[in-house]
N, C-alpha and C positions, 0 to 999 in steps of 0.2 A: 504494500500500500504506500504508496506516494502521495506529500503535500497535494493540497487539494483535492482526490482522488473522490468520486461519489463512492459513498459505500452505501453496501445495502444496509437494509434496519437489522438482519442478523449479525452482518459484522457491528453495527453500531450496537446493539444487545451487549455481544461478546467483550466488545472493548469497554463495554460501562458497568458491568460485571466484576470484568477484570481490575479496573480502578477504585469500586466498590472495596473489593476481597483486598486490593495493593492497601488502600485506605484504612481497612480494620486491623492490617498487619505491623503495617508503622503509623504512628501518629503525626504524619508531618506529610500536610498537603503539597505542599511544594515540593520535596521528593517521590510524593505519588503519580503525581504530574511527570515529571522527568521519566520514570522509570515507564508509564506506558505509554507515553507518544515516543520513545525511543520503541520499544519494544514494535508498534505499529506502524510506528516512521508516519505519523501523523503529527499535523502541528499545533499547539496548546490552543490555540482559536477552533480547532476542529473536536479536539478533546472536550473544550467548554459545551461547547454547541452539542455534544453526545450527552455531558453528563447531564443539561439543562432539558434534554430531551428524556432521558429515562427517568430523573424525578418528577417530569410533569408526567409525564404516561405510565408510572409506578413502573417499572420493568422490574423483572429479577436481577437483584434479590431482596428489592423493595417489596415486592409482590407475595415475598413468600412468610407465610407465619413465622413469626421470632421460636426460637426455642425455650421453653422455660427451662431452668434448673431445678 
């Protein structure tokens, strides 16, 4: 995937999935950031525009019940 590239809504799922999971793993947005648009070779304007699109459309793993303990 290359800067500006359309992607479908599954790669765009996957990549806001992935950023979710990169997010819960370190606490530090700004290296969440880095780590998946390197990994997709997309660029943080296209990452924005993914993440602002799964929280508005709940995507998974917004979508999915919390687990209790």
């Amino acid at each position: 995937m290359s800067n500006g590239k359309r992607l479908s809504t599954e790669e765009k799922k996957e990549i806001f999935s992935n950023l979710v999971a990169t997010q819960d793993q370190i606490a530090n947005v700004r290296k969440s950031y880095e780590m998946v648009t390197e990994q997709y070779a997309i660029s943080e304007e296209q990452l924005r525009a993914i993440e602002d699109e799964g929280v508005d459309n709940e995507w998974p793993p917004l979508s999915e019940p919390v687990a209790t303990r």
